[in-house]
C-alpha positions, 0 to 999 in steps of 0.5 A: 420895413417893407418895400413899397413899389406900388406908387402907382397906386399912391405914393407917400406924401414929402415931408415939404408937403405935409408942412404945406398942407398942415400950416393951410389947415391950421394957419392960412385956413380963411376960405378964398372965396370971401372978401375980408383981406386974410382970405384975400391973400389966401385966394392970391396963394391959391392963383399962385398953386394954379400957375405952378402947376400949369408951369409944370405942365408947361402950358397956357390956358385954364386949369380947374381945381378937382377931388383927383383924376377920376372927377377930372375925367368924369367932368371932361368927358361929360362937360364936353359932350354936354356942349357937343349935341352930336359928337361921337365918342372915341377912346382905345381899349386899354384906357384907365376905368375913370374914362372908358367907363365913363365914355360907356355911361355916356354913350349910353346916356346921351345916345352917342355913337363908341368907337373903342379903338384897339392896340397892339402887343405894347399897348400903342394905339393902332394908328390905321383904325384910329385915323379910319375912326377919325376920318368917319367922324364929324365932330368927336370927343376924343380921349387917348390916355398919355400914360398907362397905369398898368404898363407905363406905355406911353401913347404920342399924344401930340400925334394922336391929337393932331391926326384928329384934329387934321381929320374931324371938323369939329373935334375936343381931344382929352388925355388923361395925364393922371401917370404922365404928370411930372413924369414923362416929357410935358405937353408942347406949348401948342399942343392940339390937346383940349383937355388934360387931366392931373391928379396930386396923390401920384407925385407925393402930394395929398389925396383928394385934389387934382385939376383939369387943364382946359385949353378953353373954357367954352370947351365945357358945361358947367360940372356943378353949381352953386358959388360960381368957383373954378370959372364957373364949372365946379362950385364948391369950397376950395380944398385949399390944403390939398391944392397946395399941397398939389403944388408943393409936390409939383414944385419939388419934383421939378427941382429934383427931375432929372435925378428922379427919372433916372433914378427910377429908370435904373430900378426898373434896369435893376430889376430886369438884369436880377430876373435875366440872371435868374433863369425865371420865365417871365415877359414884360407887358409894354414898351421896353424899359427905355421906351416906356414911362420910367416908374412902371414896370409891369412883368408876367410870369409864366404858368404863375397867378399874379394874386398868390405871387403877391401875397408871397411877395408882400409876407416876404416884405414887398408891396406890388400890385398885379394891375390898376389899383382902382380895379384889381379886386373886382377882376383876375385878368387884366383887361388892359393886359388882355387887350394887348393879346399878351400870352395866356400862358403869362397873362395871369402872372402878371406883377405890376411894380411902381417906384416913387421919389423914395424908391432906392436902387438896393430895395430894386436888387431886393425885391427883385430876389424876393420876386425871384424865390417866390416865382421858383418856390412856386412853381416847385409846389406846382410840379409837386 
């Protein structure tokens, strides 16, 4: 059976919540929003999955069902700017496509001034040109991504938050959150942050559902209209199964948390003591494995294509992934990596390894040796 370490991308729903999903669909499968009293109990089930989640995320506030993190990000960003008639954009350069795309779009289409701020070797935010970019700016939308999708680098998006709303008179700030969610440390109960954006798929729930954190509802325009659910700002049948699927995964990730991050944080720790002992040339693009997000781990190899090293590996029985799996067809060198200045004797070798709640310390020392004799095995086929 293969090693899956490309949860980043996806992960494999628990079994708990297929069960969730299933009885929604079969059973509870009433529509909340009409008023004979099964689909009365179903709208209670529902506000219940929303204030699961929102204990989770360990916040107050509002949090709107979506289709996942891209949708989230498109209705913060466009909602927000919508309500905000001259507000700039800022956003750094190694933000997922969802948002520095959709930040593009929008600049464009609503003739709004971009500052794309830049990042340093580990991929932090350059703190002296965000505060100068703050500092110029009197009324912004600002979305820093918490986690990276393709180093696990962790922004401190609490700082961030308060450096711009300290400097900008008038100012929304967005994270997107979709790494971040049951993995890293939660948001202060008085974080700065306006908006937050979540999505089920990458903590072992179903696809298609995600939410959006709003600290108020006046922060945004309405999405799309019809029926009037979600406040208001995204009409539409609920997507009941997926929704509580959602918060079925958050539920069980929480019950299992401590043991779930530092069981990942010893996989990425495995690997990297495998490939020390291997005398294999290779960096790692981010933070330390202490420092960054603890399923990522985002290693390049020197003078190796990232495409062929994976298609090795996945013969040999590993599945990985060189970058965003939202983009990695469309490019064959890492934009977040290329922002980060990362060695172009290494860029292109690039191996993006993820782990989930079904991830083992033996499948670690695995595919850390399939990684190993396939860098060695090509690299012979070059010198020859």
């Amino acid at each position: 059976m293969a090693i899956y370490f490309d949860n980043a991308a996806t992960t494999k729903a628990s079994p708990g919540v297929c069960e969730a999903v299933n009885e929604v669909l079969v059973k509870d499968y009433y529509n909340p929003s009409s008023s004979y009293s099964a689909a009365l109990d179903i709208d209670k089930k529902l506000e219940a999955s929303r204030e699961t989640i929102l204990k989770n995320l360990n916040m107050q506030g509002n949090l709107i069902f979506t289709s996942g993190g891209t949708e989230s990000n498109n209705i913060a960003i466009f909602g927000a700017l919508k309500k905000m008639k001259s507000a700039c954009i800022i956003t750094s350069e190694t933000e997922h496509p969802s948002v520095k795309k959709t930040c593009i779009e929008a600049a464009s289409e609503l003739g709004r001034e971009l500052k794309i701020i830049p990042v340093d070797i580990k991929g932090h935010i350059k703190t002296d040109e965000y505060i100068s970019a703050c500092k110029k700016a009197d009324s912004a939308f600002v979305s820093i991504m918490h986690v990276n999708n393709e180093t696990g680098t962790v922004q401190d998006i609490e700082c961030l938050a308060e450096i711009a709303k300290q400097n900008i008179q008038k100012c929304v700030f967005h994270s997107d959150g979709v790494q971040a969610f049951m993995k890293v440390d939660p948001l202060n109960k008085n974080s700065k942050v306006d908006l937050y954006s979540l999505s089920a798929h990458k903590i072992h729930g179903p696809k298609g559902v995600g939410a959006l954190y709003l600290k108020d509802k006046s922060i945004l325009s309405a999405a799309s209209y019809g029926g009037g659910q979600e406040y208001g700002l995204r009409s539409g049948t609920h997507n009941t199964p997926g929704i509580y699927g959602m918060a079925k995964a958050a539920d069980e990730l929480s019950s299992r948390h401590d043991d779930y991050i530092a069981t990942m944080r010893n996989i990425k720790k495995i690997i990297i003591d495998e490939f020390k002992g291997s005398n294999i040339d290779y960096i790692i693009c981010g933070d330390s494995i202490e420092k960054s997000a603890p399923h990522i781990l985002n290693v390049a190899f020197r003078d190796i294509m990232g495409e062929v090293l994976l298609s090795a590996s996945d013969s040999d029985g590993l599945i990985a992934n060189t970058g965003s799996a939202c983009s990695s067809k469309k490019r064959s060198v890492s934009p977040v990596l290329k922002a980060m200045n990362i060695d172009p004797n290494y860029i292109q070798g690039a191996m993006r390894l993820s782990f989930g709640v079904f991830s083992t310390e033996d499948e670690a020392r695995q595919a850390a040796q399939i990684i190993i004799n396939n860098v060695k095995r090509l690299r012979r086929f070059k010198r020859a």
